[in-house]
N, C-alpha and C positions, 0 to 999 in steps of 0.2 A: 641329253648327253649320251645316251647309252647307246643309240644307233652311230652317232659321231665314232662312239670308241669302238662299236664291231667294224663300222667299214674302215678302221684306224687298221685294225688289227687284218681287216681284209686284204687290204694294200700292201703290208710291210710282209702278210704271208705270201701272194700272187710274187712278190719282188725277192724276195728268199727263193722261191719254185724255178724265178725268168735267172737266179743268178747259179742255183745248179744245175741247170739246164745248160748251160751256157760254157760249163766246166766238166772237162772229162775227170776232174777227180773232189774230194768231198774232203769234210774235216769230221775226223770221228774223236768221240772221245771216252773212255770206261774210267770209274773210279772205285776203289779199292775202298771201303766202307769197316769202318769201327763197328762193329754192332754194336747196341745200346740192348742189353739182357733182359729179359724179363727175371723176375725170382723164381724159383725152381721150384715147381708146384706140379702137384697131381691131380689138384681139383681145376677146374674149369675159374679164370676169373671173370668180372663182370664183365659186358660188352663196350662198356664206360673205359673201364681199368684200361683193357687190353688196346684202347685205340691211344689213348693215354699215349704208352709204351710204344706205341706203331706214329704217331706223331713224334717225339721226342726223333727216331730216327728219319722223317721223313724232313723234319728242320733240318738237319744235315745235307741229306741229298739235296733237296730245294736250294742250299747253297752251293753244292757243287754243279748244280746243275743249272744254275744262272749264270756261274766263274766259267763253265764249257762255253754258255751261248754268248755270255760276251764275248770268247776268244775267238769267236766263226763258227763253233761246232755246228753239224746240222743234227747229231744224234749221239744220245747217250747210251751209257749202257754200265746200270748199277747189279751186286750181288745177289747170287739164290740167299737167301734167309734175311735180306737185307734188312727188311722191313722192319720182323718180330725174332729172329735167331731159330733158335734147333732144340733140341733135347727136350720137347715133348711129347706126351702121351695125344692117344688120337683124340681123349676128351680135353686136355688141356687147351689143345689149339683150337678148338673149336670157337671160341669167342671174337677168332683173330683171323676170322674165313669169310668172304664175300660172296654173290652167289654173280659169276662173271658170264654176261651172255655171248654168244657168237657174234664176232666183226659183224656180219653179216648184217646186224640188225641198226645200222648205220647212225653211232650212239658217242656224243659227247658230253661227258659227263659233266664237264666242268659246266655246261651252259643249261644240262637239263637233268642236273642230278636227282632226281624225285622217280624218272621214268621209270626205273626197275627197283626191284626190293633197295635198302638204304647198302650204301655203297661210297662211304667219307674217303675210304682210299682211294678207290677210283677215278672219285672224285676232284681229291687233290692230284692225283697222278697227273690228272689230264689238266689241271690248271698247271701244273708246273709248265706241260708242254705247250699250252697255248698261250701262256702269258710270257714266254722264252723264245717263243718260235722255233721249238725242235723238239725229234723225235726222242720220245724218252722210254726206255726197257725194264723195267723192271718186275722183279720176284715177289709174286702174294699165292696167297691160300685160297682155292673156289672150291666153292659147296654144290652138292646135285641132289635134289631128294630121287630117291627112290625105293619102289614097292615091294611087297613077297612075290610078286608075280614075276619080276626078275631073279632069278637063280644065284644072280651074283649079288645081289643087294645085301651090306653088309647089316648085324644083326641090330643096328641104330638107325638104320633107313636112309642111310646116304654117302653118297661117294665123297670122298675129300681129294684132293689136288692137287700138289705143287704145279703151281702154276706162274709162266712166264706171259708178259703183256705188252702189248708195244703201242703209245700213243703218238699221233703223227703232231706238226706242228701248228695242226687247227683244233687241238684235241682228242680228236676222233680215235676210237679204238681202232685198231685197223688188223691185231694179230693178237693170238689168245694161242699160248703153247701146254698140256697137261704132261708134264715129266713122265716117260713112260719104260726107264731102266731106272729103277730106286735104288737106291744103295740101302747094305742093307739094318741100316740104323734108322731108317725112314719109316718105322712104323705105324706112324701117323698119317701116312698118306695112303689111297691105292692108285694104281696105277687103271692110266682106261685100258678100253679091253682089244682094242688096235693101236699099233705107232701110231702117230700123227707126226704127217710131214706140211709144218708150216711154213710157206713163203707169203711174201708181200711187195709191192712192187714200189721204186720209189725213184726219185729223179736222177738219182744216183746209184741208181743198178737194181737188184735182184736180191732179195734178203731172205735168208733164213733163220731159224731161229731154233735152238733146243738148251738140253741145262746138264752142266757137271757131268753125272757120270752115263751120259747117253753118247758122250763121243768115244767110247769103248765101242759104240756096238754099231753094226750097220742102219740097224732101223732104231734112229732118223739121222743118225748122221750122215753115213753113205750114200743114202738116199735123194740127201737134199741134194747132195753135192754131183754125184755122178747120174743120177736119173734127172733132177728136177734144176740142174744148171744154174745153182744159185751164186752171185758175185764175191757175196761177204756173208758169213755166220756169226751171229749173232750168240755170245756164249755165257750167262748168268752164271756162276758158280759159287759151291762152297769146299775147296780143294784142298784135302790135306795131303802136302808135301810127301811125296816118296821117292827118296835117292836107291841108286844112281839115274832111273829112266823114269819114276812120273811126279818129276818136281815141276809145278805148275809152268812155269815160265818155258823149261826147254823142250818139255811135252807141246805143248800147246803151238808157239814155235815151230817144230816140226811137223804140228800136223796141219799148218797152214799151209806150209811149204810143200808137203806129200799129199794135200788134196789141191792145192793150185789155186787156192782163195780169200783172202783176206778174213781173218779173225779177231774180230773185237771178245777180250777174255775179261771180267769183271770178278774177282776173286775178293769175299770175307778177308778181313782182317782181325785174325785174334791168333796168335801167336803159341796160344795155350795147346793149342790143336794142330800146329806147324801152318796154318791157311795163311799164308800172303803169296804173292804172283799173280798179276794184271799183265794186262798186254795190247797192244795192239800191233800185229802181224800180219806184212804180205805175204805171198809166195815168194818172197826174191829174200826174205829175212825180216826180222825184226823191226819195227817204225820206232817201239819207242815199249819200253816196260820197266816194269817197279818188285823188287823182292826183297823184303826187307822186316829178318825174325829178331831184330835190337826195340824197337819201338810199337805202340801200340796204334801210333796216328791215322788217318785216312791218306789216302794218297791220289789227284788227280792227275789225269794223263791226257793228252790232247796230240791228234796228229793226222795227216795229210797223208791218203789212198788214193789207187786211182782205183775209179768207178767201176772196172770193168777187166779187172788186172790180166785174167784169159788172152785181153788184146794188148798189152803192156810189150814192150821191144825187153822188158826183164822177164817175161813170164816164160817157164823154165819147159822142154822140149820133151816130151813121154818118155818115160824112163824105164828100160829093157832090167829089172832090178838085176837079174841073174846072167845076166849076158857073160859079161865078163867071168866071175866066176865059174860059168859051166865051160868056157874057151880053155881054161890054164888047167896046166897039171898038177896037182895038189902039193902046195909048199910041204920041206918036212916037216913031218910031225917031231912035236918034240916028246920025249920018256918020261916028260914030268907031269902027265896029266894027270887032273885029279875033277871031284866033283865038288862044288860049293852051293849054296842057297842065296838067292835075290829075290826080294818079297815073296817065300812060301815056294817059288819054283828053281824045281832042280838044275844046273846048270851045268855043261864040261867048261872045266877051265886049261889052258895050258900056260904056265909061267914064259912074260917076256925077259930073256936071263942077257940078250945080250945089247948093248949101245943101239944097234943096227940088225935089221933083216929082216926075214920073211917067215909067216909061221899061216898054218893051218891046223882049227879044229873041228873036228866034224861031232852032231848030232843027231842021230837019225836021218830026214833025209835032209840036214841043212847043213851043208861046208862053209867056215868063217874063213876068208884069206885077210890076212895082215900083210902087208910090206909097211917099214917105218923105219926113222932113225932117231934118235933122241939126241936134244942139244943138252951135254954132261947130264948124262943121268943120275940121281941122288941116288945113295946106297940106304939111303934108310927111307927108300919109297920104293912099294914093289905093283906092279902092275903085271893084270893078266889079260888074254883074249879070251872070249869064250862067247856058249853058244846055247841055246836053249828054241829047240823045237818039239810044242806039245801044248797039251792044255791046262791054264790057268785056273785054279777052281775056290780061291780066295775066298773074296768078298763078290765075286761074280764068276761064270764060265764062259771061258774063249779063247780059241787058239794063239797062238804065239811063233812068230819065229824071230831071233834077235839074235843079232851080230855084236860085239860088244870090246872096246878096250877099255877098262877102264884101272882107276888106280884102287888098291885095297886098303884099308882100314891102317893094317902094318905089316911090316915084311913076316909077320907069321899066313901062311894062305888060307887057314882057318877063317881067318877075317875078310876073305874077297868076297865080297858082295855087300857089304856091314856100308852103310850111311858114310860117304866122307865127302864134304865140303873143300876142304884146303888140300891143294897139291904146291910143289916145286919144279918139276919135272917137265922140261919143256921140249919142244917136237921139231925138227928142221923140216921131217914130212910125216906123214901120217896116208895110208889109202885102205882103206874097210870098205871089203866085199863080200859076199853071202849067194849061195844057191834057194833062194827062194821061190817058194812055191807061189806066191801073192805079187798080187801087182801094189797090195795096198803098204807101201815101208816109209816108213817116217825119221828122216838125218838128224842125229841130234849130236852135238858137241857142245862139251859144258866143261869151262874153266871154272879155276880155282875162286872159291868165294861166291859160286854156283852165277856166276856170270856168263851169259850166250856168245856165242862166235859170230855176230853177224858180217858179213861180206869176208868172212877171212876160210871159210868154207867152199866148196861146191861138189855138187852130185852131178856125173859124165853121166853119158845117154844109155850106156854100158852098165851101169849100176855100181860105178868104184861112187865112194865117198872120199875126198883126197882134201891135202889143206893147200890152200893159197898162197899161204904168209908164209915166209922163209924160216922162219920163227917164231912158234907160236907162243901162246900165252903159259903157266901153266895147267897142265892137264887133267881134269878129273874125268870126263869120260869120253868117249868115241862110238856111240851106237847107230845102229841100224835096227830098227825095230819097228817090225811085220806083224800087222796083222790079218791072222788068215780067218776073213770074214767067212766066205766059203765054206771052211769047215767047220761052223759054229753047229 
């Protein structure tokens, strides 16, 4: 029987290959994952316990990830921490770290799981995808030893990893990613000692792959995408929510759109820590996404890319960001400016005081122009433009230039930049431009109830960001947000 069932499994894989070959576009799917916690310890638990714990969440996924491949999907793509969760020490997690070799060693686990040190997750990962017939992504822990002969070897003899994996749908490992921007709660991990820019090649275009908080920075995000021409990025994360510009959903959104390639976003869910927003996004806008801080549930998402979007009759035409802006004469300024805070960076704001018009604020060397008209603007909602050019130094360092409408907290301007979800205040037009130094700027508009604009947007060649709809929704924010890799 067991030869019967590989060449079962041979035929229905070669006939999956001949039917996306055959299709310029694919079915992708990400799911928004409940962690299942371990208990909060500082000792190390058994090797027993801690798979325990990594099973319990792997039941889950294995059902999402069978609900994907019956609906068409060809690839999944589950959360960073999905497996085992966050908030331990470097000994704690150790029980809950696998030792993951190089693609290269041309290794499926599911059918030879003995060949390298014990490896159950692995193991099961790659059965999920061979017995599913699809490509499945997910976030574990890899372990490295290492000697005193290395300089870097840490004082326990070995490197630890967050580490992203990708199995195809014969099993085979075929992409191994090491997190190499940590945030900086990640003290359990190190980072290697070079980016890695990992791509994979599949029937359905060019893949790349990195995690959470490395699409801040150029290497390996940039990378993939503008040196190594990849179609679709692959994004594991665990994203805590930051209003007005890095709430999972319209982040992520716009950075599909501003690099020009399809992004599958796989986003934790626990609420405790604001993480929900999954996604899957073209360049031309949003396919299909989930945001949702009422409940703790998982969330699956399933949806239809084209393979190749660069050649798409939607894929959007190189965009001059400052053009525009550097052509016109600077709108008045208005005598109400002032400074406010947005996540730790200092901002100029100027008050939008009237129904209608035009306004410029400038920052060093970045000029914001507004033109807009508001359909009845509320009186007990105050909105500003502004503008912030310089460097970030948070939870990471890197420059910034960001153009900005957005609404404030309350009509005291004390409160512009403070977290607000819910607006009234709706828009006949709206066009946000900026003298930017970067090619790299990312369109973001975010209604009320932190819902995206898709198709009711568009960014000209010129660099305006301007609305479509005659009427828009209500408005929480209108940005344009640069980042200037260059001068990191």
């Amino acid at each position: 029987m067991l030869p019967c069932r590989h060449l079962l499994h041979a035929a229905v894989f070669a006939l999956a290959v001949l039917q996306a070959l055959a299709s310029d576009t694919f079915i992708a799917a990400v799911y928004e994952h409940s962690v299942i916690l371990p208990n909060a310890t500082d000792k190390p638990v058994s090797p027993d316990d801690a798979l325990v714990l990594m099973n319990k969440n792997m039941d889950v996924l294995e059902r999402a990830i069978k609900e994907a491949a019956q609906q068409g999907a060809h690839i999944i793509v589950t959360p960073e921490d999905g497996i085992y969760g966050w908030n331990f020490t470097r000994e704690a997690i150790y029980p809950y770290l696998e030792d993951i070799p190089d693609p290269a060693v041309n290794w499926i686990p599911c059918t030879d799981p003995t060949r390298f040190a014990p490896a159950p997750v692995q193991e099961r990962l790659s059965c999920m995808a061979r017995n599913n017939s699809i490509y499945v992504v997910a976030n574990i822990g890899d372990k490295k030893l290492c000697n005193s002969s290395d300089p870097d070897c840490p004082s326990d003899g070995r490197y630890q990893y967050n580490t992203d994996v990708v199995f195809d749908p014969e099993g085979k490992l075929v992409a191994r990613y090491h997190k190499y921007n940590l945030f900086m709660s990640e003290t359990q991990f190190n980072h290697p000692k070079k980016p890695e820019a990992v791509t994979f090649e599949t029937p359905f275009g060019k893949f790349g792959i990195f995690t959470c908080f490395d699409i801040l920075f150029r290497e390996p995000a940039v990378v993939l995408v503008s040196e190594l021409q990849v179609d679709t990025v692959l994004f594991p994360t665990a994203w805590m929510n930051v209003l007005p510009f890095l709430t999972a959903v319209e982040f992520h959104s716009a950075w599909a759109m501003g690099m020009g390639v399809n992004f599958l976003a796989a986003n934790t869910h626990y609420t405790s820590l604001s993480m929900t927003g999954s996604g899957i996004y073209a360049p031309d806008g949003a396919r299909t996404y989930y945001y949702n801080m009422k409940t703790e549930d998982g969330h699956l998402l399933i949806a239809e890319l084209d393979s190749h979007p660069c050649l798409s009759p939607a894929s959007l035409p190189a965009v001059k960001w400052s053009s525009y802006a550097l052509s016109i004469k600077r709108f008045p300024v208005n005598d109400r400016d002032f400074e406010g805070l947005i996540f730790h960076d200092r901002f100029t704001f100027t008050e939008v005081t009237n129904p209608e018009g035009n306004l410029t604020i400038c920052q060093k060397d970045l000029c914001c122009h507004l033109s807009y008209k508001m359909a009845g603007k509320q009186e007990d909602e105050l909105y500003v433009l502004g503008a912030f050019d310089g460097l970030h130094v948070v939870e990471g360092q890197y420059y910034l230039q960001i153009c900005t409408l957005l609404k404030c907290k309350s009509t005291d301007p004390n409160t512009c930049g403070q977290p607000v979800e819910v607006a009234h205040t709706k828009f006949e037009m709206f066009s946000l431009s900026g003298t930017f130094g970067t090619n790299y700027v990312f369109p973001e508009v975010l209604y009320s109830g932190v819902q995206l604009a898709p198709g009711e947007f568009e960014v000209l060649n010129d660099g305006r960001l301007i609305s479509k709809t005659k009427t828009t929704k209500p408005v929480v924010t209108v940005t344009l947000f640069g980042r200037w890799y260059e001068k990191d």
